[in-house]
PDB file of N, CA, C and O in Angstrom:
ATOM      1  N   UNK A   1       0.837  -1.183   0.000  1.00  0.00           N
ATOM      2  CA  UNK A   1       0.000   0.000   0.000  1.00  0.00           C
ATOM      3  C   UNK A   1       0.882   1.248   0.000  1.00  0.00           C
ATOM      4  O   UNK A   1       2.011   1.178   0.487  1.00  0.00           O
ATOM      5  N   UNK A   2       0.392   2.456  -0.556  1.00  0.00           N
ATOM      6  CA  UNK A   2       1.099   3.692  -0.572  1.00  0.00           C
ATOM      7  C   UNK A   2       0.770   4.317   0.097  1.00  0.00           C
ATOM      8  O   UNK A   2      -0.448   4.459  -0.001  1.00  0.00           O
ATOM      9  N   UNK A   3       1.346   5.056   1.100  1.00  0.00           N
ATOM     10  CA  UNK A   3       1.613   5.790   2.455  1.00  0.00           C
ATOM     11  C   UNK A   3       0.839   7.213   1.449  1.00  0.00           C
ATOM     12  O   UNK A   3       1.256   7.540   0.338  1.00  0.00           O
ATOM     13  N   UNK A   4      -0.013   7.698   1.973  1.00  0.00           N
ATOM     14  CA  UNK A   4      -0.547   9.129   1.820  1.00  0.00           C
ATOM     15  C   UNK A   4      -0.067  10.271   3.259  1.00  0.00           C
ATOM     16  O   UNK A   4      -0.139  10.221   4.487  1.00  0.00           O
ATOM     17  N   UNK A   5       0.478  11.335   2.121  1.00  0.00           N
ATOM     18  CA  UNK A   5       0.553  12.177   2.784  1.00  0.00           C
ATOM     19  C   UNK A   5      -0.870  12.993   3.448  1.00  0.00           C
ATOM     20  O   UNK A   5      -1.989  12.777   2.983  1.00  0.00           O
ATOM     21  N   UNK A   6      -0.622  13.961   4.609  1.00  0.00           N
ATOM     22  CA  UNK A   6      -2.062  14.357   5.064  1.00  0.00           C
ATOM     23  C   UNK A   6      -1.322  15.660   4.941  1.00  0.00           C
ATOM     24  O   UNK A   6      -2.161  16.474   4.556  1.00  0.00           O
ATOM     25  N   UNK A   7       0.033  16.348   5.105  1.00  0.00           N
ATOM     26  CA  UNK A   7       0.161  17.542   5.397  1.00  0.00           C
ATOM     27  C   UNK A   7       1.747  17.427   4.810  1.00  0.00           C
ATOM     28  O   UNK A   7       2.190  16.324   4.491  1.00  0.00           O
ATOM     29  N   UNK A   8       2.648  18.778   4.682  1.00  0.00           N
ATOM     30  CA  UNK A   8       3.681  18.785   4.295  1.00  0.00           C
ATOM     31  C   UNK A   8       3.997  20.400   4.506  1.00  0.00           C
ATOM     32  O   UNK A   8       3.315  21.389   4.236  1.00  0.00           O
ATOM     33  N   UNK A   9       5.474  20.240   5.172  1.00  0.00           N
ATOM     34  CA  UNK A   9       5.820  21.860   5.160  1.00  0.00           C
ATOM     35  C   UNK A   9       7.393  21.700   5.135  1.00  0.00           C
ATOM     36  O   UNK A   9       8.127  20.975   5.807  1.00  0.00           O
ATOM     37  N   UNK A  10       7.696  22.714   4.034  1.00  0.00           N
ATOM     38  CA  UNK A  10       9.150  22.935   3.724  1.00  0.00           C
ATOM     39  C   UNK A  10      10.105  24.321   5.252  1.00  0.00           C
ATOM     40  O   UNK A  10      10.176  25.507   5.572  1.00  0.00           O
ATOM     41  N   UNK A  11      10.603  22.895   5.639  1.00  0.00           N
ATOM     42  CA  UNK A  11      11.983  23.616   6.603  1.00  0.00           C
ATOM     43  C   UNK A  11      13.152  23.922   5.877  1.00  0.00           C
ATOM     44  O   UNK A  11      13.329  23.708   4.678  1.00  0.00           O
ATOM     45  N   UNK A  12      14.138  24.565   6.872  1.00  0.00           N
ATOM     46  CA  UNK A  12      15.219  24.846   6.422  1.00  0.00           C
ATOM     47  C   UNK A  12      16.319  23.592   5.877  1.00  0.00           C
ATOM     48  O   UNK A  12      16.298  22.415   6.240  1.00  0.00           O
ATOM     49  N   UNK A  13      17.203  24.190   4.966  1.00  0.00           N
ATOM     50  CA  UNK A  13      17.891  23.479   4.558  1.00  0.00           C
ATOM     51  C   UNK A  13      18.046  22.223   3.538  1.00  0.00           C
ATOM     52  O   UNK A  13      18.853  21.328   3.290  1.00  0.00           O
ATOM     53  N   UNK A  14      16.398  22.845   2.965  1.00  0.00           N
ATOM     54  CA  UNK A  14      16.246  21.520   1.906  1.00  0.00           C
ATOM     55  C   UNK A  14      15.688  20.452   2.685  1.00  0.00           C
ATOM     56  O   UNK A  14      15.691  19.319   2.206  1.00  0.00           O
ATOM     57  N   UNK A  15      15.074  20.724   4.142  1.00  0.00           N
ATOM     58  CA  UNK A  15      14.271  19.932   4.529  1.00  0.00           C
ATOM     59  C   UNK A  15      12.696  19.421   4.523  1.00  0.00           C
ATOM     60  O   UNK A  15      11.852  20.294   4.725  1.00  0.00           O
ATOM     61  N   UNK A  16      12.337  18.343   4.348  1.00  0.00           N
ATOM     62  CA  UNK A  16      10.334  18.735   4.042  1.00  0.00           C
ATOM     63  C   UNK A  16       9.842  17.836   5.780  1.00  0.00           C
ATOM     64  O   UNK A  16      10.465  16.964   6.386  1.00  0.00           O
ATOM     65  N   UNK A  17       9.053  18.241   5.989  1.00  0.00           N
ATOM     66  CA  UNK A  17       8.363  18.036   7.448  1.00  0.00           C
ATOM     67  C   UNK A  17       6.956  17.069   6.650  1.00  0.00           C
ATOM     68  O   UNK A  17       6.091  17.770   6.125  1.00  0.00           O
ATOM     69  N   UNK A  18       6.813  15.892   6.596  1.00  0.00           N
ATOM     70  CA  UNK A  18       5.718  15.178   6.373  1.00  0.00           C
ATOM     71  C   UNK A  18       5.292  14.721   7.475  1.00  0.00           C
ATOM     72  O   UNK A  18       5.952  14.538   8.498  1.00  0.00           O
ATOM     73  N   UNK A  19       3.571  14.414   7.206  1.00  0.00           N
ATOM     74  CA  UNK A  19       2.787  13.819   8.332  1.00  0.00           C
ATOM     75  C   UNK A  19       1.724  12.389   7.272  1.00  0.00           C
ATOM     76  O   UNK A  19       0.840  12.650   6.456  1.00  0.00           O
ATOM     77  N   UNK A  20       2.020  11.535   7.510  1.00  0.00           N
ATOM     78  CA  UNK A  20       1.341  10.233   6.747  1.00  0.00           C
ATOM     79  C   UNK A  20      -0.381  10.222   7.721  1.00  0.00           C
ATOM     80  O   UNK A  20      -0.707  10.719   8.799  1.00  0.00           O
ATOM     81  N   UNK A  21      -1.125   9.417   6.709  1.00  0.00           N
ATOM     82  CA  UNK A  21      -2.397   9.267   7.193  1.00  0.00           C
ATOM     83  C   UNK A  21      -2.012   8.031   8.293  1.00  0.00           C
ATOM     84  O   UNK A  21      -3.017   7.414   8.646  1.00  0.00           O
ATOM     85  N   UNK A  22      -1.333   7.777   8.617  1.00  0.00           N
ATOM     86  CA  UNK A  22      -1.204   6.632   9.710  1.00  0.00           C
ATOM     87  C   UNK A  22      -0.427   6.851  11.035  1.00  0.00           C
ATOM     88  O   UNK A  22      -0.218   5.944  11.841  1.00  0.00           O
ATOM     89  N   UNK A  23       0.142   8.641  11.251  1.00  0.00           N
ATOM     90  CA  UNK A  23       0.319   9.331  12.183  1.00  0.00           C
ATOM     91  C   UNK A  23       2.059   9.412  11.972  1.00  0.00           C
ATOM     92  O   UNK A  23       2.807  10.241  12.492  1.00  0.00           O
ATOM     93  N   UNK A  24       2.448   8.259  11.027  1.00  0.00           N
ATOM     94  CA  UNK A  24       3.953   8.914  11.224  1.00  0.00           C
ATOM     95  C   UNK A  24       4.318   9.924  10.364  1.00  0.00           C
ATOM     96  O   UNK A  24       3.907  10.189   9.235  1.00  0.00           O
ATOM     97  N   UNK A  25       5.254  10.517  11.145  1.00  0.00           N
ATOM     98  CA  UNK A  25       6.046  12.101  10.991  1.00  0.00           C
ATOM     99  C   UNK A  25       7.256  11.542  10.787  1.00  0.00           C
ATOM    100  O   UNK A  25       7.748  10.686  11.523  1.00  0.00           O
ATOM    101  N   UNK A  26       7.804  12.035   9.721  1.00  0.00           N
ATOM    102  CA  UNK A  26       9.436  12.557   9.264  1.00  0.00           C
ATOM    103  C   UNK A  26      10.014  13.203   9.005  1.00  0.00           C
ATOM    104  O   UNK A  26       9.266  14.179   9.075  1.00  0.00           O
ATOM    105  N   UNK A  27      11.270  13.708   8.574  1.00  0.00           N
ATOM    106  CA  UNK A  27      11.975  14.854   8.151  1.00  0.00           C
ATOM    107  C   UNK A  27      12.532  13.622   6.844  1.00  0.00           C
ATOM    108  O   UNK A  27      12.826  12.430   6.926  1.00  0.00           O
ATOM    109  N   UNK A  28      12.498  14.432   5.879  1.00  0.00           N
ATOM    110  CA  UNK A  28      13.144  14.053   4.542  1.00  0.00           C
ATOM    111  C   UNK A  28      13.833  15.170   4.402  1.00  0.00           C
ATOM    112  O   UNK A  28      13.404  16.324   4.406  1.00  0.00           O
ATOM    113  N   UNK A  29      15.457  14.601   4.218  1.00  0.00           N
ATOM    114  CA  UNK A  29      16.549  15.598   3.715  1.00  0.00           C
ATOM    115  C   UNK A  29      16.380  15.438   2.209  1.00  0.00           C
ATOM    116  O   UNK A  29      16.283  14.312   1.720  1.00  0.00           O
ATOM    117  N   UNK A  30      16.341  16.618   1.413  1.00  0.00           N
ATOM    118  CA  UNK A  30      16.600  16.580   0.258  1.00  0.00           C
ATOM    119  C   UNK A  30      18.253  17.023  -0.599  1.00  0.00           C
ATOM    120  O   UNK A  30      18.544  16.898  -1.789  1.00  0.00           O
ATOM    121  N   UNK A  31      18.754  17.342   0.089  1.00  0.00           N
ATOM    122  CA  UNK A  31      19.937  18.197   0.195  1.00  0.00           C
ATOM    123  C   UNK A  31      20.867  16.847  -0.453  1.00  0.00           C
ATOM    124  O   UNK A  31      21.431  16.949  -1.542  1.00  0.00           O
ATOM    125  N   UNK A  32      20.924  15.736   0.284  1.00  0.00           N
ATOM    126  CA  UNK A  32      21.636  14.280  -0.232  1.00  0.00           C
ATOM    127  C   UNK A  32      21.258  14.111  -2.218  1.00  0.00           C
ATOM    128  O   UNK A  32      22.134  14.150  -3.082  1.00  0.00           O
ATOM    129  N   UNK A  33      19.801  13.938  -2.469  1.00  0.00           N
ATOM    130  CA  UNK A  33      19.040  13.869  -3.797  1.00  0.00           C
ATOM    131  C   UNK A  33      19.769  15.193  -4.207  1.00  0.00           C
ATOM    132  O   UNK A  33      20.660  14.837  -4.978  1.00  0.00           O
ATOM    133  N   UNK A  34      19.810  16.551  -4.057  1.00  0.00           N
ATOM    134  CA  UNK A  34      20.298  17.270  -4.734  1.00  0.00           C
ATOM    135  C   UNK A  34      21.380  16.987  -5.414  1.00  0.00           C
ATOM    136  O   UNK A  34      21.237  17.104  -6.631  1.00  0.00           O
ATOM    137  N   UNK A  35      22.672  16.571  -4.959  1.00  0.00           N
ATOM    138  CA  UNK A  35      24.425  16.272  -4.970  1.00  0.00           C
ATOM    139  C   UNK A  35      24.178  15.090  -5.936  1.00  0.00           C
ATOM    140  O   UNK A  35      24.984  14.721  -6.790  1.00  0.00           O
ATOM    141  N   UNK A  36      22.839  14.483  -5.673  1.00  0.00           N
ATOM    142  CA  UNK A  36      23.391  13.004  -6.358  1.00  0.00           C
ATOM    143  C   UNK A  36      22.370  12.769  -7.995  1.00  0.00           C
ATOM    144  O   UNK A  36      22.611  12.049  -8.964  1.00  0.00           O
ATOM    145  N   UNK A  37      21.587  13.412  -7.810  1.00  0.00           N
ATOM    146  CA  UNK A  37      20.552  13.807  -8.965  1.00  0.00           C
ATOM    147  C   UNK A  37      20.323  14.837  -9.527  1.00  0.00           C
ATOM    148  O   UNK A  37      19.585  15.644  -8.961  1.00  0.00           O
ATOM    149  N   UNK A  38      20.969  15.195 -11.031  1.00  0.00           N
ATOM    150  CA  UNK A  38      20.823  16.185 -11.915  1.00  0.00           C
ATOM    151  C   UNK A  38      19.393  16.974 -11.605  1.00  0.00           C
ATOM    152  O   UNK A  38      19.554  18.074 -11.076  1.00  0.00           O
ATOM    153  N   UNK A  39      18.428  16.696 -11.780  1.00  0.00           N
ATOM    154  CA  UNK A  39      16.943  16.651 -12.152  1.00  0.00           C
ATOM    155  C   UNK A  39      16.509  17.625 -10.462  1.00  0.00           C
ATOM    156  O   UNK A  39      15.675  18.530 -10.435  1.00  0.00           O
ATOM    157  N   UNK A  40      17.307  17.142  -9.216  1.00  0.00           N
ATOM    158  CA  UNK A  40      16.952  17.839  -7.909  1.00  0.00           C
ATOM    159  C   UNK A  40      18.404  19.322  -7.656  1.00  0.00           C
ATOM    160  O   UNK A  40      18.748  19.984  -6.677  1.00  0.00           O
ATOM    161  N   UNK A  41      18.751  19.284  -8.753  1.00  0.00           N
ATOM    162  CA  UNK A  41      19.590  20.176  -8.583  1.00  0.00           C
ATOM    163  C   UNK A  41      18.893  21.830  -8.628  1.00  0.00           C
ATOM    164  O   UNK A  41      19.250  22.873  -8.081  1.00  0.00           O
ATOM    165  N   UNK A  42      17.800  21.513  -9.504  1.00  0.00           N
ATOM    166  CA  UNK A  42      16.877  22.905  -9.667  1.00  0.00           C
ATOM    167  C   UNK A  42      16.707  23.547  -8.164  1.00  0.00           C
ATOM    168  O   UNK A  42      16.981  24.686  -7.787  1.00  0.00           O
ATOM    169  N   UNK A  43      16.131  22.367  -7.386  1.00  0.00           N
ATOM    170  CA  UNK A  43      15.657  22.898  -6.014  1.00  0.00           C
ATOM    171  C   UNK A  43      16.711  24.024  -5.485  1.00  0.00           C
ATOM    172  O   UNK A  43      16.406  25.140  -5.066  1.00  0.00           O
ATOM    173  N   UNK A  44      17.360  23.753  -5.541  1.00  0.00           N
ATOM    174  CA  UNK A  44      19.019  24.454  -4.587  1.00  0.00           C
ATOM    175  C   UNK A  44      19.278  25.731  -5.584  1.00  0.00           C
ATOM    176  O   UNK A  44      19.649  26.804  -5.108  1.00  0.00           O
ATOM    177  N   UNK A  45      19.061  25.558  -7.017  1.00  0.00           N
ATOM    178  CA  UNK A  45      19.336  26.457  -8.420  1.00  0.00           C
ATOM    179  C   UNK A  45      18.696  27.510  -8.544  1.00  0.00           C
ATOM    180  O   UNK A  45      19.205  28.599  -8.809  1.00  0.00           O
ATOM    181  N   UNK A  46      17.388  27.274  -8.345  1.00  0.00           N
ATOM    182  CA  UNK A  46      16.083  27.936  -9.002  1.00  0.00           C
ATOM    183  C   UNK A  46      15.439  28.920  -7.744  1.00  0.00           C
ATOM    184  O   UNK A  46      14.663  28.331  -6.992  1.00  0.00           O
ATOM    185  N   UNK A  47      15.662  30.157  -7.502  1.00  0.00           N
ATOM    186  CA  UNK A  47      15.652  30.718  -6.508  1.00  0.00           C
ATOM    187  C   UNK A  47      13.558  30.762  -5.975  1.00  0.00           C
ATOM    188  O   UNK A  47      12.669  31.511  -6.381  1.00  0.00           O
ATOM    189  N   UNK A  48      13.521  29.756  -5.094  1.00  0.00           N
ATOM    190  CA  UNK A  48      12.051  30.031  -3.996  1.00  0.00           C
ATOM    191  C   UNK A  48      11.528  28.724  -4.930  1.00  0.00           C
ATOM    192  O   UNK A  48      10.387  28.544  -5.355  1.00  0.00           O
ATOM    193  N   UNK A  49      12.249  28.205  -5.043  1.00  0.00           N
ATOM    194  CA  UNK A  49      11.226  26.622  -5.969  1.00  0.00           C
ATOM    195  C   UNK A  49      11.313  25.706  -4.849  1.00  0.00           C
ATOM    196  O   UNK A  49      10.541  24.761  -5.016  1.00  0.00           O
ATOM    197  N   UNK A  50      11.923  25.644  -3.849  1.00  0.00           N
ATOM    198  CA  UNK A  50      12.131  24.462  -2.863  1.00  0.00           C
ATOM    199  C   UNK A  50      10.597  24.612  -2.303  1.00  0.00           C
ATOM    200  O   UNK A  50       9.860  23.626  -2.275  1.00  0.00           O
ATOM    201  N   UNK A  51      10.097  26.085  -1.796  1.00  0.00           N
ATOM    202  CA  UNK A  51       9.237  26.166  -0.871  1.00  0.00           C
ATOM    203  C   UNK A  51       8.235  26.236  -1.614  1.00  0.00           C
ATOM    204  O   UNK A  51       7.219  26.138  -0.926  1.00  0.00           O
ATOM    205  N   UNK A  52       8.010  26.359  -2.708  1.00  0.00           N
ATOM    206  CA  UNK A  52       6.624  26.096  -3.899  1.00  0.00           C
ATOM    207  C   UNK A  52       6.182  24.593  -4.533  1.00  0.00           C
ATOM    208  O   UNK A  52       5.831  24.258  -5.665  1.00  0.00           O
ATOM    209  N   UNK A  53       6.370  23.812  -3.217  1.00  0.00           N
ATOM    210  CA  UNK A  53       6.403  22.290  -3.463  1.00  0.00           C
ATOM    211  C   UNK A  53       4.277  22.540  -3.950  1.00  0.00           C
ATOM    212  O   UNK A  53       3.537  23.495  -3.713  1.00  0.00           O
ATOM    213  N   UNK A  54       3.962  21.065  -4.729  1.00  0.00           N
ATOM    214  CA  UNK A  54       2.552  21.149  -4.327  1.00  0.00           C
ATOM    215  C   UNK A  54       2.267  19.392  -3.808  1.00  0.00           C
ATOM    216  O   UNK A  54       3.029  18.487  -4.148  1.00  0.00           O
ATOM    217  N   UNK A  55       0.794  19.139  -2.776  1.00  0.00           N
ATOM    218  CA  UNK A  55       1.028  17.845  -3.201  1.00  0.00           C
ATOM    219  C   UNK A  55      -0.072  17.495  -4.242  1.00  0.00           C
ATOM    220  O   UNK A  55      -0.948  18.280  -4.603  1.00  0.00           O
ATOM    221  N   UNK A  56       0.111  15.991  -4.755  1.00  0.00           N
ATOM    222  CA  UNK A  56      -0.853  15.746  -6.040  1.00  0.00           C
ATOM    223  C   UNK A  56      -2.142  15.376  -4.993  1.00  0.00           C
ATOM    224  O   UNK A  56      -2.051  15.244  -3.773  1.00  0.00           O
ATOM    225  N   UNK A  57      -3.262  15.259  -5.752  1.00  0.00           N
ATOM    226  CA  UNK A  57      -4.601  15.133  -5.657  1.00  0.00           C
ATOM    227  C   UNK A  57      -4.642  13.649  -4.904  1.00  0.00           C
ATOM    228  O   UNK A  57      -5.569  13.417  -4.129  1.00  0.00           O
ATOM    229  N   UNK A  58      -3.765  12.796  -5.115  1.00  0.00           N
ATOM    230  CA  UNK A  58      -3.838  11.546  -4.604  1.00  0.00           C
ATOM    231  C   UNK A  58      -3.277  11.310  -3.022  1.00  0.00           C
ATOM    232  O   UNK A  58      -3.708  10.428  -2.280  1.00  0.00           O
ATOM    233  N   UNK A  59      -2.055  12.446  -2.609  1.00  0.00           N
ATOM    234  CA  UNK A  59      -1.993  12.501  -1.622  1.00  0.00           C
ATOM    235  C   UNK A  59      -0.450  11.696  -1.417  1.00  0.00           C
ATOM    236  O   UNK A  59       0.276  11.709  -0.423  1.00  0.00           O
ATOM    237  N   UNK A  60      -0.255  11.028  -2.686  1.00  0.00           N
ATOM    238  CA  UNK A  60       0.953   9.832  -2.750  1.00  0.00           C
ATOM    239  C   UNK A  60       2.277  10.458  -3.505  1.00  0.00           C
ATOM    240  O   UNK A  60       3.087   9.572  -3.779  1.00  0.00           O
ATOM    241  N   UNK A  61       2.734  11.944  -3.952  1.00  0.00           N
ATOM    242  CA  UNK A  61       3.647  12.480  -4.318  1.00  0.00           C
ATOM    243  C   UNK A  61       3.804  14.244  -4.462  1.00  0.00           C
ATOM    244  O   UNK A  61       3.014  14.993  -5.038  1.00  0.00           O
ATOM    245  N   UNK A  62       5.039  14.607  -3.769  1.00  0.00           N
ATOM    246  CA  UNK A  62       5.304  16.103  -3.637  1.00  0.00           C
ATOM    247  C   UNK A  62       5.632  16.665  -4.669  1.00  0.00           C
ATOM    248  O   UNK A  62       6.763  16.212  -4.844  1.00  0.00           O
ATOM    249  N   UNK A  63       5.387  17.498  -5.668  1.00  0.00           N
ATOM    250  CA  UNK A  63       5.980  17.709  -6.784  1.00  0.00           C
ATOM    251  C   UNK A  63       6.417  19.139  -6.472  1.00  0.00           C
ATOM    252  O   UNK A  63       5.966  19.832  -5.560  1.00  0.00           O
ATOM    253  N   UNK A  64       7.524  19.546  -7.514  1.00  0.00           N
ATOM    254  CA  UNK A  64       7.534  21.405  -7.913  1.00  0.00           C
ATOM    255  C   UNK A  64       7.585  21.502  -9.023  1.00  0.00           C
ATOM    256  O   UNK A  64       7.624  22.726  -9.153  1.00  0.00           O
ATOM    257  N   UNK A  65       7.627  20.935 -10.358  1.00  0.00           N
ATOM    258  CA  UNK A  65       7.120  21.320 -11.860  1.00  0.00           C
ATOM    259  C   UNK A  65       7.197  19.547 -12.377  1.00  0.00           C
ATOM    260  O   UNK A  65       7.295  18.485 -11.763  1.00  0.00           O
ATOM    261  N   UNK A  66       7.106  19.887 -13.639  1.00  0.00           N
ATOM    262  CA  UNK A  66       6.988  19.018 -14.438  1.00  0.00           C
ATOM    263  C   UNK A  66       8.244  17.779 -14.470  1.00  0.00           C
ATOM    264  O   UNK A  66       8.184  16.742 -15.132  1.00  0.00           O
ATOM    265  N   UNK A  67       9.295  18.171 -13.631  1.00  0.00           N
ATOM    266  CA  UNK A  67      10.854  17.316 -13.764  1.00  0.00           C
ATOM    267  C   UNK A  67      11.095  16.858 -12.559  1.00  0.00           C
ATOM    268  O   UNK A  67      11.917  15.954 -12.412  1.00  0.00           O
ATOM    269  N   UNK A  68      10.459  17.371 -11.553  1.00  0.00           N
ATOM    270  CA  UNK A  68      11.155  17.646 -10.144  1.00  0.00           C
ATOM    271  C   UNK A  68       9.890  16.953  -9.012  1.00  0.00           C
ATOM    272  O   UNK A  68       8.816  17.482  -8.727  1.00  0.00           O
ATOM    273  N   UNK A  69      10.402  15.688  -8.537  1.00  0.00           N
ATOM    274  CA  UNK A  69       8.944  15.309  -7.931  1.00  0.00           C
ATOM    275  C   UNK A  69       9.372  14.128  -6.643  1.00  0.00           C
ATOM    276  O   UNK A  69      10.589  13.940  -6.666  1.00  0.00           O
ATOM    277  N   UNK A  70       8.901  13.580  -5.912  1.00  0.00           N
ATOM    278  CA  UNK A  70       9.281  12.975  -5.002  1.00  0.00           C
ATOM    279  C   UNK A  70       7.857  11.989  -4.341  1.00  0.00           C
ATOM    280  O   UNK A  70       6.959  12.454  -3.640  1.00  0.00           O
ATOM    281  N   UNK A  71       8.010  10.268  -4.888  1.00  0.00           N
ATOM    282  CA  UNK A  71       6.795  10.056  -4.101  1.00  0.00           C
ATOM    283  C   UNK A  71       6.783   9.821  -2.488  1.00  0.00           C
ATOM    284  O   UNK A  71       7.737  10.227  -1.825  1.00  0.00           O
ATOM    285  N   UNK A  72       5.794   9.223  -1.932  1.00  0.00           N
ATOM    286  CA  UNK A  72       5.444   9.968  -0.725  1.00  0.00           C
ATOM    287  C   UNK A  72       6.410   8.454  -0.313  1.00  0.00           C
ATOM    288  O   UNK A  72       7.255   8.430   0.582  1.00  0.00           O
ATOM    289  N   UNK A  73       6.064   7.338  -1.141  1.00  0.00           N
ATOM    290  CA  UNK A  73       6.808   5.901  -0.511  1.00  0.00           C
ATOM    291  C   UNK A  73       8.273   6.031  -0.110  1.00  0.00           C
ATOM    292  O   UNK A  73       8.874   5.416   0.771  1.00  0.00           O
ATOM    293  N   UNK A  74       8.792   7.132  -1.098  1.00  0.00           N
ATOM    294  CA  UNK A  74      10.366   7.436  -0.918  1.00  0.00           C
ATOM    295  C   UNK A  74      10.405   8.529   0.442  1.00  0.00           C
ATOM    296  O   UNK A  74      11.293   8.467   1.293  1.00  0.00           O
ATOM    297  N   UNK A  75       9.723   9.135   0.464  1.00  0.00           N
ATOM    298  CA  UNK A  75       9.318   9.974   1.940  1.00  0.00           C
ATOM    299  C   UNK A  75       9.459   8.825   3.070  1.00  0.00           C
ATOM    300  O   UNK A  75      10.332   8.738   3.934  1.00  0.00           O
ATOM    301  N   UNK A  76       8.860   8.357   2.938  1.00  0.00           N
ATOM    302  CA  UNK A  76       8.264   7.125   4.076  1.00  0.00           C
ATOM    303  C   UNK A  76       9.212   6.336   4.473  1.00  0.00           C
ATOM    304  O   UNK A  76       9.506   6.066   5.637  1.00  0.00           O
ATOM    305  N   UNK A  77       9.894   5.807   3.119  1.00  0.00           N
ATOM    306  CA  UNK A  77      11.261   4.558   3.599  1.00  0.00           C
ATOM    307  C   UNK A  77      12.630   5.039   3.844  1.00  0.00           C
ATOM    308  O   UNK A  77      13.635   4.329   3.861  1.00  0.00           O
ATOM    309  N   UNK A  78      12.585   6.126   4.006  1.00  0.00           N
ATOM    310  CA  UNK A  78      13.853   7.322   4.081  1.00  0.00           C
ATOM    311  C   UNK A  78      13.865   8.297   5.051  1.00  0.00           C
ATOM    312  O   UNK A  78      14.870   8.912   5.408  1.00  0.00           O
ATOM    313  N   UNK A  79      12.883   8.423   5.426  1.00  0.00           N
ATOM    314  CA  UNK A  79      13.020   9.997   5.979  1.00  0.00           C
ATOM    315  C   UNK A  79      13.103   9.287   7.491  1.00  0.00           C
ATOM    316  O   UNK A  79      12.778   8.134   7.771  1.00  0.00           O
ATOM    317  N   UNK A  80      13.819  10.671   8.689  1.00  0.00           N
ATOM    318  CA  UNK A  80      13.840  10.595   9.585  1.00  0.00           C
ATOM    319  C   UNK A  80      12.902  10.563  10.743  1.00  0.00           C
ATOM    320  O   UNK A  80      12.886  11.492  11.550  1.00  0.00           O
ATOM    321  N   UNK A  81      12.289   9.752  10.829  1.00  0.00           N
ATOM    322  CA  UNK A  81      11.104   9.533  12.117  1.00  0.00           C
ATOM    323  C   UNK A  81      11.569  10.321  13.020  1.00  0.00           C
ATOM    324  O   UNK A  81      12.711  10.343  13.480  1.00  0.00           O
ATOM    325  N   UNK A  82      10.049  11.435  13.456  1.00  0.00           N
ATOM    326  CA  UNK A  82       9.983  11.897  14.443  1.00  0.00           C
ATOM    327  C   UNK A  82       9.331  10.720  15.433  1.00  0.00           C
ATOM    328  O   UNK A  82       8.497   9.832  15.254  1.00  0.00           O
ATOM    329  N   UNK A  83      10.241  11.222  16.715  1.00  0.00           N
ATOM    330  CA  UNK A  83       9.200  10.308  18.238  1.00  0.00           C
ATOM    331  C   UNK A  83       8.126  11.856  18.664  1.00  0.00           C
ATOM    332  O   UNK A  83       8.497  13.026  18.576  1.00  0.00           O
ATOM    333  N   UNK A  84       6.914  11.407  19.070  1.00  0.00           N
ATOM    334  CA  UNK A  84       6.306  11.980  19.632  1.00  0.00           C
ATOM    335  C   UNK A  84       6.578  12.339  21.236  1.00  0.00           C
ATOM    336  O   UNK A  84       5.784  13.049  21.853  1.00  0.00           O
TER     337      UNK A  84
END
């Protein structure tokens, strides 16, 4: 099954703050994907595109244009769990 996002907010440093419909919270560094993927280099390039993320209608991927996108499963199996 694919982890839906419920909420999302861009922190500092190329960081995104997700909240899944099943209560877990993470921090996803994007800053690593930048260095290592042409295509996430815009984020860091393209001045105020990091924080103009949108999510899709499905709830299952963060995008910022047409090249530049992140699904929520790669959020989920990566990112840093917050403890409550």
């Amino acid at each position: 099954m694919i982890p839906k996002i419920v909420s999302v907010k861009a922190e500092k440093d190329y960081v995104l703050s997700v909240e899944f419909e099943d209560g877990c919270r993470v921090l996803y560094d994007l800053s690593e994907d930048m260095d290592q993927l042409p295509r996430y280099s815009d984020l860091r390039n393209v001045n105020g595109l990091f924080e103009n993320f949108q999510l899709d209608e499905s709830g299952t991927c963060v995008f910022w244009n047409d090249y530049v996108d992140l699904p929520s499963d790669t959020i989920y199996k990566y990112g840093k769990q917050l403890k409550d």
